[in-house]
C-alpha positions in Angstrom: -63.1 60.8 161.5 -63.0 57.0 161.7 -66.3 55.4 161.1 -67.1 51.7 162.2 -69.7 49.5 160.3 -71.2 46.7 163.1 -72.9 44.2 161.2 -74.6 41.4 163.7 -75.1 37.7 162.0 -76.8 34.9 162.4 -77.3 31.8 159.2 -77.2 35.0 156.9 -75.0 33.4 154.3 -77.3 34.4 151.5 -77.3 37.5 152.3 -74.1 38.9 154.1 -72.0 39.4 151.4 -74.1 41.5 149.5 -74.5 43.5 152.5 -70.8 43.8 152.7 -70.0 44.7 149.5 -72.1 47.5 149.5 -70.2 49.1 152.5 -66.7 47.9 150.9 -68.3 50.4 147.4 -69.2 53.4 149.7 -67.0 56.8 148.4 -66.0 57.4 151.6 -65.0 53.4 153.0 -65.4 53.2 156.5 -62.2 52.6 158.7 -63.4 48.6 159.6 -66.4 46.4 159.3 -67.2 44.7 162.3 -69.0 41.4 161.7 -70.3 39.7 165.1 -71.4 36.4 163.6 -74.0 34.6 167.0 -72.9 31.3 166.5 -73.8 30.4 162.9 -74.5 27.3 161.6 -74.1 27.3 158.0 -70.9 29.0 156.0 -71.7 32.8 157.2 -68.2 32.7 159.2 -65.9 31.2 156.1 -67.4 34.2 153.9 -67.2 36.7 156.5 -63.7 35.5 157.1 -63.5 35.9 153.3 -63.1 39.3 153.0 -60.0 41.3 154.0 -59.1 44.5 155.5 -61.2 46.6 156.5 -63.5 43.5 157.5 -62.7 41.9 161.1 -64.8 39.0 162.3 -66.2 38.7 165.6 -67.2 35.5 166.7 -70.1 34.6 169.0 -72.3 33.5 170.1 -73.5 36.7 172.1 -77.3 36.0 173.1 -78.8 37.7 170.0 -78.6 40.8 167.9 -78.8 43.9 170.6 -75.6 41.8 172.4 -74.0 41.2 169.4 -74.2 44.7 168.4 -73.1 46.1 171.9 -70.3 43.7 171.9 -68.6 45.1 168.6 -69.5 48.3 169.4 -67.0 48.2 172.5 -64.6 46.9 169.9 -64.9 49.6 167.7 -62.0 51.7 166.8 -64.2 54.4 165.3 -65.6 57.8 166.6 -68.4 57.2 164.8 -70.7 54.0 164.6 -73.2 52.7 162.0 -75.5 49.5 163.0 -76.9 47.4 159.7 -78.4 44.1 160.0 -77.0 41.6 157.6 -79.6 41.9 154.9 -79.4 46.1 154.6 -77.7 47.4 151.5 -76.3 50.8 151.1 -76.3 53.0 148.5 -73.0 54.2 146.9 -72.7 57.5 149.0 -74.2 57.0 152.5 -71.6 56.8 154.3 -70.1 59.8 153.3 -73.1 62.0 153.3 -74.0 61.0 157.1 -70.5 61.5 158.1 -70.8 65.2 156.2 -74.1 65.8 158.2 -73.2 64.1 161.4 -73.8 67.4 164.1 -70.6 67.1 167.1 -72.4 64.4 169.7 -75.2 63.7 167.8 -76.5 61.4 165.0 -77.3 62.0 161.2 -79.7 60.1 159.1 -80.0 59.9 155.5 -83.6 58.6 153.5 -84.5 55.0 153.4 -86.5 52.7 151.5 -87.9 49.2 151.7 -86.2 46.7 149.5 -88.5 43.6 148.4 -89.0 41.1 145.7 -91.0 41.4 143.0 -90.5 37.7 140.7 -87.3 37.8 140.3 -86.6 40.7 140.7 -85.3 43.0 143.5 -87.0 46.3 144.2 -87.0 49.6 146.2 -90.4 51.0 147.6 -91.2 54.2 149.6 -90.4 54.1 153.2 -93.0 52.3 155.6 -93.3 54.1 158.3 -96.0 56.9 159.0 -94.9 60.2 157.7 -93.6 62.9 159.9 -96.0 65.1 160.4 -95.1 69.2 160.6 -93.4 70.6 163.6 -92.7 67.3 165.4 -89.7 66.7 166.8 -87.8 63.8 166.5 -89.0 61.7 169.6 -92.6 62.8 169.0 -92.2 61.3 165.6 -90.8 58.4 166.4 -93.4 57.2 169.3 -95.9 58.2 166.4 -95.1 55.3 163.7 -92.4 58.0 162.0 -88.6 55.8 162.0 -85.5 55.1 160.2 -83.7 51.7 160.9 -80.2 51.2 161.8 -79.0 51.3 157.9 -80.0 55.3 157.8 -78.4 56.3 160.9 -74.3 57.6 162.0 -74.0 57.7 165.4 -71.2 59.9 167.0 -69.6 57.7 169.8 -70.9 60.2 172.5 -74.3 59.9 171.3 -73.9 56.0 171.2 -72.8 56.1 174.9 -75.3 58.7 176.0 -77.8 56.7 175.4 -76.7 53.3 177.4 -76.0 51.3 174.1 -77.9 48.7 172.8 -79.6 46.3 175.6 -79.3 42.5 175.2 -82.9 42.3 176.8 -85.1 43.8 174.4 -86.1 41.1 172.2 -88.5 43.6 169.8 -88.1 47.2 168.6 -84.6 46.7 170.7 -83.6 49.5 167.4 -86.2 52.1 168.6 -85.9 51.6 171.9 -82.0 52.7 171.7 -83.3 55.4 169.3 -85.2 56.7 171.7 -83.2 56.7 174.5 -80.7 58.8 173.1 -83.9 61.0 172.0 -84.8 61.6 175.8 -81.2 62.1 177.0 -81.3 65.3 174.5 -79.6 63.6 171.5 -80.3 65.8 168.1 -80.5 63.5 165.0 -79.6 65.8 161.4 -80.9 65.2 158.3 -78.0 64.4 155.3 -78.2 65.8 152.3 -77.6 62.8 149.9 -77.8 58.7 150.5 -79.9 55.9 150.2 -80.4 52.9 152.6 -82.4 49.8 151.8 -83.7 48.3 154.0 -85.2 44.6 154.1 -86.7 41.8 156.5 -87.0 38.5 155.7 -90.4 35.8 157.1 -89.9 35.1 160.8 -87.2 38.0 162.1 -88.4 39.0 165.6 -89.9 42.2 163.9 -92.1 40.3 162.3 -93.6 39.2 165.1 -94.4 42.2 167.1 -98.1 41.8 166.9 -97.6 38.5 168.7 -97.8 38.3 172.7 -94.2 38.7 173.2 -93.3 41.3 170.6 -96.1 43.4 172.5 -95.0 42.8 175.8 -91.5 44.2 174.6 -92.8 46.8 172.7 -95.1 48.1 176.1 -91.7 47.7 178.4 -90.0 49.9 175.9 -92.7 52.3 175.9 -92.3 52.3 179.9 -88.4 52.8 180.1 -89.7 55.7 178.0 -91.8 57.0 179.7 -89.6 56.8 183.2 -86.9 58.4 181.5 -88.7 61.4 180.6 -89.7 62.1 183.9 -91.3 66.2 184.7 -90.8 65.8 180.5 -93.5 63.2 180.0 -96.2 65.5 180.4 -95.2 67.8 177.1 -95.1 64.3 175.2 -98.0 62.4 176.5 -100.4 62.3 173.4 -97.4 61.1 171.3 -97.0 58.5 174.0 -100.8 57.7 174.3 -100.3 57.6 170.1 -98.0 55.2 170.6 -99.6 53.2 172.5 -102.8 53.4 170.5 -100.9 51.9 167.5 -99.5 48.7 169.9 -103.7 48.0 171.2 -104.6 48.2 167.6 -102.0 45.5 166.1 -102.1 43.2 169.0 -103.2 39.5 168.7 -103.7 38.7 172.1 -106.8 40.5 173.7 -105.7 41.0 177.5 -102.5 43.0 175.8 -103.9 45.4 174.1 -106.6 46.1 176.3 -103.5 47.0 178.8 -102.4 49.1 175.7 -105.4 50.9 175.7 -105.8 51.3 179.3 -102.2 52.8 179.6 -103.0 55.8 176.5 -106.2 56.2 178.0 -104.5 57.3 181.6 -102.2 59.7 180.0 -104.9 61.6 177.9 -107.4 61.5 180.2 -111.1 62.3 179.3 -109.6 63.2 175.4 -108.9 59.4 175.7 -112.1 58.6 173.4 -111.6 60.9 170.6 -108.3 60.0 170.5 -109.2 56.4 170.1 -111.5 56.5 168.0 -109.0 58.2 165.2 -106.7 54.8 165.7 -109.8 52.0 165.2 -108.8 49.5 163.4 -105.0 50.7 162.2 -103.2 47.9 162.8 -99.9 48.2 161.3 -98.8 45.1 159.7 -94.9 44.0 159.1 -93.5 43.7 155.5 -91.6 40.5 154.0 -88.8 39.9 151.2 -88.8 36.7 149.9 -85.1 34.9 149.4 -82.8 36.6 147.0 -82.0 35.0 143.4 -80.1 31.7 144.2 -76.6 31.7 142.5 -74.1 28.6 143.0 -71.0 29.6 146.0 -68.0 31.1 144.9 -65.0 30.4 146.0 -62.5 33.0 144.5 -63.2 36.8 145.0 -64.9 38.6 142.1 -61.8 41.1 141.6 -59.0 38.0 141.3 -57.0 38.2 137.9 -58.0 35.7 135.3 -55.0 33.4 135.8 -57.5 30.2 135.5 -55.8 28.8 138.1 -59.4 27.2 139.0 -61.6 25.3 138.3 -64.7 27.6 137.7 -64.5 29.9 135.0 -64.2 33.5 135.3 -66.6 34.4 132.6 -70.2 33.0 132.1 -71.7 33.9 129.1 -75.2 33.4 129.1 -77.5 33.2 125.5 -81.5 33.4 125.5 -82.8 31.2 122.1 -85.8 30.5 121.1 -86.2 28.9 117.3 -83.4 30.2 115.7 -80.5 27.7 115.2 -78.7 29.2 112.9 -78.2 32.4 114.7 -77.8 30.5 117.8 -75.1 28.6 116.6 -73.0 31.7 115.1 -73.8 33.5 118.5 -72.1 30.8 120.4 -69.2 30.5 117.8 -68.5 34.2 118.3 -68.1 33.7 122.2 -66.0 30.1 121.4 -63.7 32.6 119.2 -62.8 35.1 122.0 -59.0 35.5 122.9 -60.0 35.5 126.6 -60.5 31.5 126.3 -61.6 31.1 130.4 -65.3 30.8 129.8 -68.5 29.0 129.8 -71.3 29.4 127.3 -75.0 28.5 128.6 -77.5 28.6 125.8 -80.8 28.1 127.6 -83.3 27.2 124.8 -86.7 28.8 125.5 -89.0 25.5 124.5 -88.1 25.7 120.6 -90.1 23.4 118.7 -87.1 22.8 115.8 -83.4 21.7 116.0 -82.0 24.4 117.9 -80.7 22.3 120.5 -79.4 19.1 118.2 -77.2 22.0 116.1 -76.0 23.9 119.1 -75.1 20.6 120.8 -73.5 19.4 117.8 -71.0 22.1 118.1 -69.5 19.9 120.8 -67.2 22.0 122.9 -66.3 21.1 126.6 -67.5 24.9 127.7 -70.5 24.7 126.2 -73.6 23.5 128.2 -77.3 23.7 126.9 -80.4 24.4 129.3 -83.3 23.7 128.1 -86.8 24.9 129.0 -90.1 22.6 129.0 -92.1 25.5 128.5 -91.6 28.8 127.0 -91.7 31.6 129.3 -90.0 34.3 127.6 -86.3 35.5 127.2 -86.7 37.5 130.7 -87.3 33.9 132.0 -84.6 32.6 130.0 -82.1 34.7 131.1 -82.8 34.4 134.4 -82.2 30.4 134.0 -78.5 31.0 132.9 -77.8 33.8 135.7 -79.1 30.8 138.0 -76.6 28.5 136.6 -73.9 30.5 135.9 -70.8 29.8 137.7 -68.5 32.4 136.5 -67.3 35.5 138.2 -68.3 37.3 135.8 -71.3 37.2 133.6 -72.3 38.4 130.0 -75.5 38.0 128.0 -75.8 37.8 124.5 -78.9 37.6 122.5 -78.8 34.6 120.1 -79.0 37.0 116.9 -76.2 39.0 117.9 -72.1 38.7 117.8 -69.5 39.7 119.6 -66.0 40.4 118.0 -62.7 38.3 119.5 -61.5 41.0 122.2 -64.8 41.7 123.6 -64.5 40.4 127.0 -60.9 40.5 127.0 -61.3 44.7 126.6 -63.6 44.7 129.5 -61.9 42.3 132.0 -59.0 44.7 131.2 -61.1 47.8 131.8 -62.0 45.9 135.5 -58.8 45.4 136.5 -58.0 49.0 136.1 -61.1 50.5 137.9 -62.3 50.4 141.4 -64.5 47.8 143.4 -67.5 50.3 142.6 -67.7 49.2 139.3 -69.9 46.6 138.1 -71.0 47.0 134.6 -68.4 47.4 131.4 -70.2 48.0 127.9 -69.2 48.3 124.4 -69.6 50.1 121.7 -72.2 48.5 119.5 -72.0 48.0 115.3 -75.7 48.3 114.0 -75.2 46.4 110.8 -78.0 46.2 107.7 -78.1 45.8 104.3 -76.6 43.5 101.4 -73.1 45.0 102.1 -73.1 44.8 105.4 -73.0 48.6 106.0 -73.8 49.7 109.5 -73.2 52.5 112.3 -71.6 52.4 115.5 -73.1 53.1 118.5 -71.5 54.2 122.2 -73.2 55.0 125.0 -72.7 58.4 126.0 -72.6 57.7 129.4 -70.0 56.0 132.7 -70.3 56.5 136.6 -72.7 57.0 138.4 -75.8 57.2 136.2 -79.1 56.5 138.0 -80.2 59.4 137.7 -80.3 59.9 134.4 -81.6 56.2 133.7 -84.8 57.6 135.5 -86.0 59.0 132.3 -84.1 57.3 129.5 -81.9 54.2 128.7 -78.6 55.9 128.1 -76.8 52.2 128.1 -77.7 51.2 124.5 -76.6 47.8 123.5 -77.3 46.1 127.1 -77.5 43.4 127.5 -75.3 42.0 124.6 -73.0 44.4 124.8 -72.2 44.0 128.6 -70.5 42.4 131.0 -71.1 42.3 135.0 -70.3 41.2 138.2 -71.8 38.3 139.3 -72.8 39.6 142.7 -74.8 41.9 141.0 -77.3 38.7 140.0 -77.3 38.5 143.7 -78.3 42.2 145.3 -80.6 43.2 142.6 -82.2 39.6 141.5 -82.9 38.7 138.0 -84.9 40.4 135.2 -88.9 41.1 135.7 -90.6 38.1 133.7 -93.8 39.9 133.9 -93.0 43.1 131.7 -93.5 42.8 128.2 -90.5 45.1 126.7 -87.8 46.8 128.3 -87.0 45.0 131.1 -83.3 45.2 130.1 -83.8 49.2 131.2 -85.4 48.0 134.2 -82.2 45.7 134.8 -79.6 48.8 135.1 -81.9 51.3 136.7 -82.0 48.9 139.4 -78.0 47.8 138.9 -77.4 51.4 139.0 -78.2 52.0 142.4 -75.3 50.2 143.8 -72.4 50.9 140.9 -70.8 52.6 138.4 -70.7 51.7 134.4 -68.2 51.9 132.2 -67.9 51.7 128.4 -65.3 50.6 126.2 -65.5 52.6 122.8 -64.3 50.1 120.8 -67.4 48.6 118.5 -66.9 45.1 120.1 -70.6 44.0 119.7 -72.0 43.5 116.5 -75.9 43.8 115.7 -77.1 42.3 113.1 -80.6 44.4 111.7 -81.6 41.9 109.4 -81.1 38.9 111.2 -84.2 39.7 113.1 -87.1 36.9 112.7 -90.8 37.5 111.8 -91.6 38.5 115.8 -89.8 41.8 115.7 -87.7 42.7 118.7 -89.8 43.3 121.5 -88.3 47.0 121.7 -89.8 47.7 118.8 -93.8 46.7 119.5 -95.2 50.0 120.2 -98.2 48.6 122.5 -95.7 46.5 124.2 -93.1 49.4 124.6 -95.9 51.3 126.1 -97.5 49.7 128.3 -94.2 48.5 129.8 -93.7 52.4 130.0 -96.1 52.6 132.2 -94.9 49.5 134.5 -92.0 51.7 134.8 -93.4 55.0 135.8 -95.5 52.7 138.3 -92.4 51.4 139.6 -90.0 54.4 139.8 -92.2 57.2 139.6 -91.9 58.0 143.2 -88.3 58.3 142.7 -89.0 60.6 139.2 -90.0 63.2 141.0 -87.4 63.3 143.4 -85.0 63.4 141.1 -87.0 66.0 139.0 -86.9 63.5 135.8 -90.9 62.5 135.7 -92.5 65.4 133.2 -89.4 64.7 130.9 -90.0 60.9 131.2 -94.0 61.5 130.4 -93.4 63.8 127.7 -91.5 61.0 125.8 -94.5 58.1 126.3 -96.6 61.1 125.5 -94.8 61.6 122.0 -94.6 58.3 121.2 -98.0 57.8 121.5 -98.9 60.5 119.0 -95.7 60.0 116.7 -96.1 56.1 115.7 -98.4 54.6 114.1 -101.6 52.5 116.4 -100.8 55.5 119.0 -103.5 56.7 121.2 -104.1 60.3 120.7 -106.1 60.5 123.7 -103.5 58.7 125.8 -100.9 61.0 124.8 -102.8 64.2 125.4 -103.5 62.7 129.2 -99.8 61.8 129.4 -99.0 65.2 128.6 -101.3 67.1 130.9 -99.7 64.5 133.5 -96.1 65.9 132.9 -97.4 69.9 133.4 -99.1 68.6 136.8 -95.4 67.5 137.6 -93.6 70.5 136.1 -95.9 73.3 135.7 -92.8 75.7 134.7 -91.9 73.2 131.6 -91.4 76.1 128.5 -91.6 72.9 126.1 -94.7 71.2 127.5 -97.0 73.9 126.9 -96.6 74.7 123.3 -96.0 71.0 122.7 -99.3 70.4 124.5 -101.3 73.0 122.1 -99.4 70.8 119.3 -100.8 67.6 120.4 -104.0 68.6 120.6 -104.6 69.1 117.1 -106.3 66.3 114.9 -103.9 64.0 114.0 -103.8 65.0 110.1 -103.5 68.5 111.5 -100.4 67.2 113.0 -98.7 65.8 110.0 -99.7 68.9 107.8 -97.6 70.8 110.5 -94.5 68.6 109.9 -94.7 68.7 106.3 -94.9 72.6 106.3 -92.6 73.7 109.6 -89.6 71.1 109.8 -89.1 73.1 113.5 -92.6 71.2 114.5 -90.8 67.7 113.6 -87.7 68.4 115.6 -89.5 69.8 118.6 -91.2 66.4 118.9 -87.6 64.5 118.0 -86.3 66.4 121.0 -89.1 66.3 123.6 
């Protein structure tokens, strides 16, 4: 089956290619990508135009979204169609589980969730629409504040056509009303299996101004088409519609309007028209706003060109967080200077030091080198953030300042790109942990490649990240920079959220070199239990709803919960709770219980336990 992506465009050029990259990474790459620019103004139509095969450009203008839509949709070679706007992203396997779900004539969706900025940072948040409530069916949901935007749905071309296509006309809720129009011509919409959309909306789309005169005027013709469509139907869904109205009177600005609202539910529920009401006082529904994503300078060659250094840019930005450590600093950037892949650029952004870290890094005086310099200190989040900013390579590493890298570092991973597919964007190393007078040490691999969100859910797999790693530079763009406001681990928060839209890979050679002793009189922040913890707990606040869908939450609470009663200036009482938490998640957990009974002894109890039953010790390693 030949699937079509439309993706309608307007002045998106901060935007679209992250969009279209995330269709170009699906398993299952649709057959083309239709891009029906409206007359753009800034350089949307040079990137669109970019891109190769599968990508076509359409050019405008058409009169607005719906028209552009309908207008590559009837250029479509596909059997099936997909609609995004030009900000949606797509997880790595949508396309192929709605096209695996997609019922002969009908539509599949897959789940969705909102996609928004939080600093710097780019996140996902549950779905926010109304819940579907039990035994509803799919138009009785929808006219009830239950949806899924374009990015979550597959049409089959006979359901597209069925339902009239999208109309050029309907300014607001034009996705909803095409939704629901296939809906009343009998149109059954099946639920996939697998897949993530994200959606996002950006200050002053149309959507967000649906509580504004003319978004409610649309939004009440739309409910009317409805309603005349349904015909001798309209009786079996007329407290849905009532509903729907309901919601319109109780968001709308402008008096008169929803008074009409009002007066329209209150003629198709008759004297239940108060009750009714009453349950929908005051819920107006507001709209939900993404700020801009993290600027990055243009590019002008694509991110999978060979590193011929035919340009002027080069391919590899290497970016180094420093704060007060000059000699460390300087043998970081001496360590990137020395790597047999010579077409770089270092970026040491120095975090507000106070002593000659700049004057001896400067000193170094190499035409690749540039220092950034920060008036305030803000933290190496902050810092890092600066270089991805500035960075102009195609790729980009990060490297903090008290750590090396050995001379084919990047040159192993730029080799390991070239030989994988467009889905990957992150290559790690092995890592050399060294300590001691005699520079004795370990090495380190991750134990992990592909697809791993999952099991970054409940731990960091990808040990040595960030020094050890090096990414696309589009990444910077879809997922934003790293979360200035967490005290610890907000390198683990960096992948989860890269690992939503590609694969990693690792090179096992120990390229990286870590340095134990080099570490100042402020420990690594990794290491600061309270820190650590409590930026545990930012985490299961910001991924906990997706925990338990992937069934990793007790396991992830078990682990704060043992670190609080392991190390030392743990909170006993905070573990116990923590532990209690992860049997409300998973009350069949055969480790949690007896675990539990452990961790409720006194804490000396505890330790008398480890000294006389080794098995106690490794149960808590393992948990």
């Amino acid at each position: 089956m030949r699937i079509s992506v439309v993706i309608p465009c307007f002045d998106a050029e901060d935007v679209l290619a992250d969009t279209v990259r995330s269709v170009l990474n699906q398993t299952l790459p649709p057959h083309e990508i239709l891009i029906a620019d409206d007359g753009s103004t800034d350089g949307s139509v040079a990137l669109a135009e970019g891109f190769s095969a599968p990508v076509r450009v359409l050019r405008g203008p058409f009169g607005g979204a719906p028209a552009a839509r309908a207008a590559a949709a009837a250029e479509a070679q596909g059997e099936a169609l997909m609609f995004l706007d030009a900000d949606d992203l797509l997880g790595p396997d949508v396309v192929q589980s709605l096209s695996e779900a997609l019922p002969p004539g009908g539509m599949s969706r897959c789940r969705w969730l909102r996609y928004e900025k939080a600093g710097a940072a780019w996140i996902a948040a549950p779905a926010s629409c109304a819940p579907r409530r039990p035994a509803q069916d799919d138009l009785s949901a929808w006219l009830t504040g239950w949806y899924v935007p374009p990015c979550g749905l597959l049409w089959s071309r006979e359901a597209y056509e069925r339902s009239g296509g999208w109309d050029a006309g309907v300014a607001v809720n034009n996705d909803g009303d095409v939704v629901m129009r296939a809906l009343t011509a009998g149109i059954r919409i099946a639920k996939a299996r697998g897949g993530t959309s994200y959606y996002r909306r950006v200050p002053g789309s149309l959507s967000s101004s649906r509580n504004a005169a003319p978004g409610v005027k649309a939004r009440l013709d739309v409910l009317e088409r409805i309603e005349d469509r349904l015909g001798a139907r309209k009786r079996r869904y007329r407290f849905s519609l009532a509903e729907a109205y309901r919601l319109i009177a109780a968001g709308a600005e402008d008096d008169a309007l929803a008074a009409e609202a009002d007066e329209r539910a209150r003629r198709l529920t008759g004297s239940a028209h108060r009750l009714l009401a009453a349950a929908h006082s005051g819920a107006a529904r507001t709209g939900r706003f993404a700020e801009s994503r993290m600027p990055l300078p243009p590019m002008t060659r694509s991110a999978d060109s060979a590193a011929s250094g035919s340009d002027a840019r080069p391919l590899v930005s290497v970016v180094i967080p420093t704060h007060e450590r000059p000699a460390l600093t300087v043998r970081a950037v001496r360590s990137v200077l020395a790597q047999s892949h010579q077409n770089l650029e270092v970026l040491v952004v120095d975090d507000a030091s106070t002593d000659d870290t700049v004057a001896r890094v400067a000193a170094i005086g190499d035409a690749r080198l540039r220092v950034l310099r920060q008036e305030v200190n803000r933290g190496v989040a902050a810092a890092r953030n600066r270089g991805l900013r500035e960075a102009r390579g195609e790729f980009i590493a990060l490297l903090d300042s008290d750590d090396t890298w050995l001379p084919r570092k990047i040159e192993a991973q730029l080799e390991r790109f070239r030989r994988s597919g467009r889905r990957l964007g992150l290559v790690l190393t092995s890592v050399e942990e060294r300590s001691g007078e005699d520079g004795a040490g370990r090495v380190r691999t991750p134990d992990a490649g592909g697809d791993l969100y999952r099991r970054l859910l409940c731990r960091n797999v990808l040990h040595g990240f960030p020094s050890s790693g090096l990414m696309r530079r589009e990444i910077a763009s879809m997922i934003g920079g790293f979360d200035e406001s967490w005290p610890a681990i907000e390198d683990w928060d960096y992948v989860v959220r890269l690992s939503r839209f590609w694969d990693v890979a690792v090179v096992a050679e120990p390229l990286t070199l870590y340095d134990e002793d080099a570490e100042s009189e402020e420990a690594r922040r990794s290491k600061n239990l309270r820190a650590n913890l409590r930026a545990r707990r930012m985490f299961h606040a910001r991924y906990g709803f997706e925990m338990r869908r992937a069934g990793t939450e007790a396991d992830f609470l078990i682990e704060s919960a043992r670190r609080e009663l392991r190390e030392a200036g743990g909170d006993a009482a905070e573990g116990r709770r923590l532990v209690l938490q992860a049997l409300a998640a998973r009350p069949q957990s055969q480790a949690a219980w007896p675990f539990l009974a452990y961790m409720m002894a006194p804490g000396a109890l505890r330790d008398r336990l480890r000294r006389i039953d080794p098995r106690r010790a490794r149960l808590e390693a393992e948990l």
